[in-house]
C-alpha positions as CSV (number, residue, x, y, z in Angstrom):
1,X,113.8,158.4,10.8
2,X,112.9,158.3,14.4
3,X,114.1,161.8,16.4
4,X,113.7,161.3,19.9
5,X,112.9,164.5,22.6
6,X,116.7,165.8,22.6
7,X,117.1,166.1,19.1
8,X,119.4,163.6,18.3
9,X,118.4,160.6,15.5
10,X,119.6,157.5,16.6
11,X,121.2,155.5,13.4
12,X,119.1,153.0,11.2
13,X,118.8,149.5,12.7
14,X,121.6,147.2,11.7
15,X,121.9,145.3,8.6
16,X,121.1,140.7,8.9
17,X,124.3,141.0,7.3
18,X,125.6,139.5,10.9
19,X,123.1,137.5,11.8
20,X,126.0,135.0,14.1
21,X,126.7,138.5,16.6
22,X,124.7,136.8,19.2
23,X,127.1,134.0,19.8
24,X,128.6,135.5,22.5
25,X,125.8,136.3,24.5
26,X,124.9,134.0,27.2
27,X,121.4,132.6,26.7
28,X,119.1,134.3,28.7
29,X,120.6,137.2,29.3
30,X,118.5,140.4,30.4
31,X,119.0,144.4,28.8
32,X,116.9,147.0,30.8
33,X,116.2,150.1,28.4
34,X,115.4,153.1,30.4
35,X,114.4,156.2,28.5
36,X,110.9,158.2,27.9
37,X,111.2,158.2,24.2
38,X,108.8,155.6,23.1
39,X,110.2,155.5,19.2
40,X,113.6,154.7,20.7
41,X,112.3,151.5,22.8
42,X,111.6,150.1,19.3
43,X,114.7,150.7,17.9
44,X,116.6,148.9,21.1
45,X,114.3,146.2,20.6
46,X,115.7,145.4,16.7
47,X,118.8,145.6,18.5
48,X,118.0,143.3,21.4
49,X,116.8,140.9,18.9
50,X,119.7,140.9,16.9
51,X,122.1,140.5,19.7
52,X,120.5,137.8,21.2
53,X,119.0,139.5,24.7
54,X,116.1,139.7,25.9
55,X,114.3,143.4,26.1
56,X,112.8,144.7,29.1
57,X,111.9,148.6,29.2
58,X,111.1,151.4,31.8
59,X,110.4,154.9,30.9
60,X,111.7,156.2,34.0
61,X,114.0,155.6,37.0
62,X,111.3,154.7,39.5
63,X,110.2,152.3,37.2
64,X,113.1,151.2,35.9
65,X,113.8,150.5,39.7
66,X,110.7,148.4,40.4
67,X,111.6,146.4,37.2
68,X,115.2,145.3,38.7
69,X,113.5,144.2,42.1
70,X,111.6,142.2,40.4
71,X,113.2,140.9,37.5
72,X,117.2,141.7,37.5
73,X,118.8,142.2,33.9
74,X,122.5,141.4,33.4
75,X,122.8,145.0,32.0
76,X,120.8,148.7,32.1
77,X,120.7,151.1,29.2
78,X,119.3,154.3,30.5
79,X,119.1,157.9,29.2
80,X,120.0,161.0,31.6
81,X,117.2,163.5,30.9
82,X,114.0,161.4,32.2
83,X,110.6,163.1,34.4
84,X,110.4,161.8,38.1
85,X,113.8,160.1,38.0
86,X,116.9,160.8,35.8
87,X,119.3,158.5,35.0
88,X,121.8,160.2,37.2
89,X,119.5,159.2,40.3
90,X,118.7,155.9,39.1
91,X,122.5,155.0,38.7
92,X,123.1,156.9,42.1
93,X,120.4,154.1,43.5
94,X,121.7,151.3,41.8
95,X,125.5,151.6,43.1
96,X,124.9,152.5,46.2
97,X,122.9,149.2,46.8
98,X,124.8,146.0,47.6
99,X,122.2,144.3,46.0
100,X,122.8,146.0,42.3
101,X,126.2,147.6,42.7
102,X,128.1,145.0,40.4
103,X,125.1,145.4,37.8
104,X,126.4,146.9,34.7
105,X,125.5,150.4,33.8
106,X,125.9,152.2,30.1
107,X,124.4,155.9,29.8
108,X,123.4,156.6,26.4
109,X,122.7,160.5,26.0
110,X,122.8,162.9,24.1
111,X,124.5,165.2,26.4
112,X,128.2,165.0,25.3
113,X,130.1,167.2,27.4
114,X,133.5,166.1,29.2
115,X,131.3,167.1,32.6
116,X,128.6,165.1,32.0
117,X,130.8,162.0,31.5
118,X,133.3,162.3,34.5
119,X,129.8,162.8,36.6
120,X,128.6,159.4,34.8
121,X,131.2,157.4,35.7
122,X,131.8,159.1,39.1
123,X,128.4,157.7,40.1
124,X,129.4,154.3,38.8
125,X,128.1,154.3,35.1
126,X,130.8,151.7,33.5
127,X,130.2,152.5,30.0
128,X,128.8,156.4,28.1
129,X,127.7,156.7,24.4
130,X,126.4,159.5,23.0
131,X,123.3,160.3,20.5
132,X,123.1,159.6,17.8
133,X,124.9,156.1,17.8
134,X,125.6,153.0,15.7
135,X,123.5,150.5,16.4
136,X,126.1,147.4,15.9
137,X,128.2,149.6,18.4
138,X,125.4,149.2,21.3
139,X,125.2,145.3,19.9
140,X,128.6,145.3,20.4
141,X,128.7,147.1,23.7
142,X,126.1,144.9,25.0
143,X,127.7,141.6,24.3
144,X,131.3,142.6,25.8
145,X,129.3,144.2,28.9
146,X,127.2,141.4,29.7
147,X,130.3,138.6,29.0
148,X,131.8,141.0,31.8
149,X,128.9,140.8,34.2
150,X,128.2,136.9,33.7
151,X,132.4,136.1,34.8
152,X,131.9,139.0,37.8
153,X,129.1,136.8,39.2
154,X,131.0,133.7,38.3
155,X,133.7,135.0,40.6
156,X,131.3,136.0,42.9
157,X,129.9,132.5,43.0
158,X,133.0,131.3,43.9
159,X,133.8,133.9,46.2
160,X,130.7,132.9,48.3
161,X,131.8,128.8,48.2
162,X,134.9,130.2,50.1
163,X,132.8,132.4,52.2
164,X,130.6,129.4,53.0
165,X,133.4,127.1,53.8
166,X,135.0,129.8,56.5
167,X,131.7,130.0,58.0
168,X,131.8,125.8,57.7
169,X,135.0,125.9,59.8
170,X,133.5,128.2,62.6
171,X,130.7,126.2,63.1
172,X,132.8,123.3,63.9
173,X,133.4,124.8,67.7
174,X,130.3,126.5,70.0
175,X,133.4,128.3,71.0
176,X,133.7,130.4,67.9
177,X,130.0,130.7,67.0
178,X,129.2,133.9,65.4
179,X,133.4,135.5,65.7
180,X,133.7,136.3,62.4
181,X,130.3,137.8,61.8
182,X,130.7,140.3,65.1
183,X,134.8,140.7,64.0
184,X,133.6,141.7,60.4
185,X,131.4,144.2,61.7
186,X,133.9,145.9,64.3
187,X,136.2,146.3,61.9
188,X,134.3,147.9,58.8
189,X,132.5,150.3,62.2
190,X,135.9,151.2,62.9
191,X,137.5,151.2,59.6
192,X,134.7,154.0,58.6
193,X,135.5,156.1,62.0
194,X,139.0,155.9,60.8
195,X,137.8,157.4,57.9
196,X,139.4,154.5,55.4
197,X,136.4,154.6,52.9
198,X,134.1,151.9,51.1
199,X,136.7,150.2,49.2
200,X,138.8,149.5,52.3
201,X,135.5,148.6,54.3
202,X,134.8,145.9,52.0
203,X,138.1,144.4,52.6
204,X,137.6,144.7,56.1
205,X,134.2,142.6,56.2
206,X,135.8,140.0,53.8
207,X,139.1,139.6,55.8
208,X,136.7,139.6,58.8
209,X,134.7,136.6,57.7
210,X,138.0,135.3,56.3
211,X,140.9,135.6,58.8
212,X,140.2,132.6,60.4
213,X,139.5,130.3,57.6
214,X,142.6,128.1,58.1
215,X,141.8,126.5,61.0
216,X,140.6,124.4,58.8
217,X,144.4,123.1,59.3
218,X,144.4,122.9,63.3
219,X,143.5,119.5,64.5
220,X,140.0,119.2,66.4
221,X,142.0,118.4,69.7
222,X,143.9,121.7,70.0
223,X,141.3,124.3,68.9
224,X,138.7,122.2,71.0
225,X,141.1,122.0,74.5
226,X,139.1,123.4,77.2
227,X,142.7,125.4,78.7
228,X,145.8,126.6,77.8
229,X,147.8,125.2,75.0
230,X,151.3,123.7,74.9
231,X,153.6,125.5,73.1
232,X,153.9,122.7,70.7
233,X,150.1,123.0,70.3
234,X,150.4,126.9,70.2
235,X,152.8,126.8,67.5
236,X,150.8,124.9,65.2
237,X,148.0,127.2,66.2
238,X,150.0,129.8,64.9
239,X,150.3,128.3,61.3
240,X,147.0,129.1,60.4
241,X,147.2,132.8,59.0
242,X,149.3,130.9,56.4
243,X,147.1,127.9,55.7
244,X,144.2,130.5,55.1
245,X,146.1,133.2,53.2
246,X,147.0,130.1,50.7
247,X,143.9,128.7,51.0
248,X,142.4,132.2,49.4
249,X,145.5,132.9,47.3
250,X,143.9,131.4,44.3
251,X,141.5,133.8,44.1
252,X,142.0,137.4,41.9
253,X,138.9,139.0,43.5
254,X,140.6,137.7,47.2
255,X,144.3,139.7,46.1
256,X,142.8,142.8,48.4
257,X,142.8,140.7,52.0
258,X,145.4,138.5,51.8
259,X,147.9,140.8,54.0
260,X,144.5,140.9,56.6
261,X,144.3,137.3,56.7
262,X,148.1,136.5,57.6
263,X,148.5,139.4,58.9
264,X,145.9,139.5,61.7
265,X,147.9,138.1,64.8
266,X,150.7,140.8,63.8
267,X,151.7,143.4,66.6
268,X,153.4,146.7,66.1
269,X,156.4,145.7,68.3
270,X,157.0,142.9,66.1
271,X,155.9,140.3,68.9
272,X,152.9,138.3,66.7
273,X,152.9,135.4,64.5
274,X,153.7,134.1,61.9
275,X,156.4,136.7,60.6
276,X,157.1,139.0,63.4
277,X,156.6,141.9,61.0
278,X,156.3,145.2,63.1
279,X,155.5,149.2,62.4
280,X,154.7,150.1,59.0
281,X,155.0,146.6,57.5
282,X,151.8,146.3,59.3
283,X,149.0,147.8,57.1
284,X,146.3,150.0,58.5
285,X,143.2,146.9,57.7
286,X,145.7,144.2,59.4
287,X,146.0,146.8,62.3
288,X,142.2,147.2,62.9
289,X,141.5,143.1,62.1
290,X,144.0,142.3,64.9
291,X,142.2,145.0,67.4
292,X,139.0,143.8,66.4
293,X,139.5,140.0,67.1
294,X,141.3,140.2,70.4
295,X,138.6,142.7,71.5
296,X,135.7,139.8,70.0
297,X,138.1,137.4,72.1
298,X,138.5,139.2,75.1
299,X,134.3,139.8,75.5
300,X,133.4,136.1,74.5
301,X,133.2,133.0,76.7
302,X,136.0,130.5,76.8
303,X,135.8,127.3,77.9
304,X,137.8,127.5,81.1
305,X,136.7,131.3,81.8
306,X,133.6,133.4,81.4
307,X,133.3,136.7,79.1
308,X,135.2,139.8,80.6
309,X,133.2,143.4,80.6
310,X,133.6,145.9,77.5
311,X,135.3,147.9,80.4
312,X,137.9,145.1,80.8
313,X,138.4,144.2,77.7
314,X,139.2,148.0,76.8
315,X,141.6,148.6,79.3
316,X,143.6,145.1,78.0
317,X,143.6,147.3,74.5
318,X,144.9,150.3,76.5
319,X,147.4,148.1,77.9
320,X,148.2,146.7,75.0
321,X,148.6,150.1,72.8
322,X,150.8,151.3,76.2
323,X,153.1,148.1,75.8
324,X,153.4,149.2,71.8
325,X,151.0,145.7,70.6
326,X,148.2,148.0,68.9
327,X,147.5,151.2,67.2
328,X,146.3,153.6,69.7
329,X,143.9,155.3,67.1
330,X,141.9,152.0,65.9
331,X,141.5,151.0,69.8
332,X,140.1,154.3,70.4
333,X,137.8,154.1,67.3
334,X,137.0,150.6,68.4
335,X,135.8,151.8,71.7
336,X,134.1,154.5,70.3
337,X,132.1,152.2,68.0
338,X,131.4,149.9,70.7
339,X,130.0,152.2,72.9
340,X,127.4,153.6,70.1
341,X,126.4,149.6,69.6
342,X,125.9,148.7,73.2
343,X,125.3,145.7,72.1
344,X,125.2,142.2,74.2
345,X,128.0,140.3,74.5
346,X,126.9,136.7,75.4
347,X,129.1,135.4,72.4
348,X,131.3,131.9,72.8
349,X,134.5,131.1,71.8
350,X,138.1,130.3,72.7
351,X,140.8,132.7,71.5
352,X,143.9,131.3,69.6
């Protein structure tokens, strides 16, 4: 019986009594096992081969790190107690980067204790065994996990069509070239000032890239008119927080922006479009998306007029707080995040 460094002896391999368990598996699929026990790697391997996966190992964080730069696995098994990086670094790594944050993580240990596995999944582990374990439970963990992580990038895939398709519709007018990139960015600045989190940040940048996605739904001839709109033209302007909220609506992953997306023309008074919702029907993202874009709109060049200063365009959001439109704390995060950038504003494109 293999014993490993902590003591702990991990179960025989399984039986061929099951030899269909890899069914489920998508071909190719990719297991990283990270631990410095080399007996163990053999054992994962049987069970690797009996699943269906393919097997890559690391012995250590840093390599286990340099493994999923250069080959990315649907799914990491990794040890805590490891020399030059433990598993709780190497998890620590992996959710913290963009690139690997939605890449499944399962910490098997053999440190039990009710504190060592609220720390695990506090640091973004999404499954903890413990030592010594069954292997046709860590078969059976590995096929549900990497099921999971193949329909997360499914939806991902599909999250990125819509992505692409907003991005599509800005491209259509010089006018709004770049908006949504430089709105996205405002926001999740001033979303962080305001102190809203990561999970609210995220929302921000994909109602920022988002909010504007149904003017796919505006005719060429009004989004396009080099001055001021008719109110019959304005008015069909203002349908398009609803064409893009039911544009998105079909989308689970999309539930968390759909109040940014109609709700971004909103004003505290109750004064915007399309519902004339006002105060605390107003959520805090809707709040900073609307601040954001008429700030974005305010220092970009319209067709009939050039771009104003960030000093003009601030004292229009002072204006607008003083005339009960905004929330005086996002336009004073805004301008706070605006003066740390100091960024150019030669942008283009015609407010709506």
């Amino acid at each position: 019986m293999i014993r490993h460094r902590d003591g702990a002896s991990p179960a025989p391999p399984p039986s061929s009594e099951n030899g269909s368990c890899n069914r489920s598996v998508p071909a190719g699929s990719r297991v990283l096992f990270v631990d410095n026990d080399p007996g163990l790697h053999g054992v994962m391997d049987h069970i690797f081969k009996k699943s269906g996966v393919r097997g890559l190992h690391a012995y250590d964080g840093h390599e286990a790190l340099n493994l999923v730069s250069a080959e990315p696995p649907d799914l990491i098994i990794s040890d805590i107690v490891m020399p030059t990086m433990d598993g709780w670094e190497l998890c620590r790594n992996l959710k913290s980067d963009p690139e690997t944050a939605m890449l499944p993580v399962l910490i098997l240990t053999a440190r039990g204790s009710l504190h060592d596995k609220i720390r695990a999944f506090d640091i973004g582990a999404d499954e903890y065994v413990t030592k010594p374990f069954q292997p046709e439970e860590i078969a059976a963990r590995i096929r549900a996990m990497i099921r999971l992580k193949r329909i997360r990038s499914q939806l991902e895939n599909a999250e990125q069509v819509i992505f692409a398709f907003a991005r599509a519709v800005e491209a259509k007018d010089a006018y709004t070239a770049g908006h949504t990139e430089r709105v996205s960015s405002y926001a999740v600045a001033t979303g962080m000032l305001l102190g809203l989190g990561a999970e609210v940040a995220a929302q921000l940048y994909r109602g920022g890239i988002l909010h504007d996605i149904g003017k796919i739904g505006v005719p060429d001839s009004i989004l396009n008119k080099p001055g001021k709109l008719t109110p019959e033209e304005f008015a069909i302007v203002k349908r398009h927080p609803i064409i893009g909220e039911n544009i998105c609506r079909g989308m689970k992953t999309l539930k968390p922006v759909l109040k940014i997306i109609r709700h971004h023309h909103e004003k505290l008074d109750g004064s915007g479009y399309p519902d004339g919702i006002a105060g605390g029907a107003i959520g805090m993202p809707s709040r900073i998306m609307a601040v954001c874009d008429v700030y974005d709109a305010l220092t970009s060049t319209r067709s009939y007029r050039g771009a104003m200063s960030r000093a003009d365009a601030m004292t229009i959001l002072d204006e607008g707080v003083a005339a009960g439109y905004w929330d005086g704390n996002v336009v004073t995060c805004l301008r706070d995040v605006v003066e740390r950038e100091q960024a150019p504003v030669h942008h283009a494109h015609q407010e709506s």
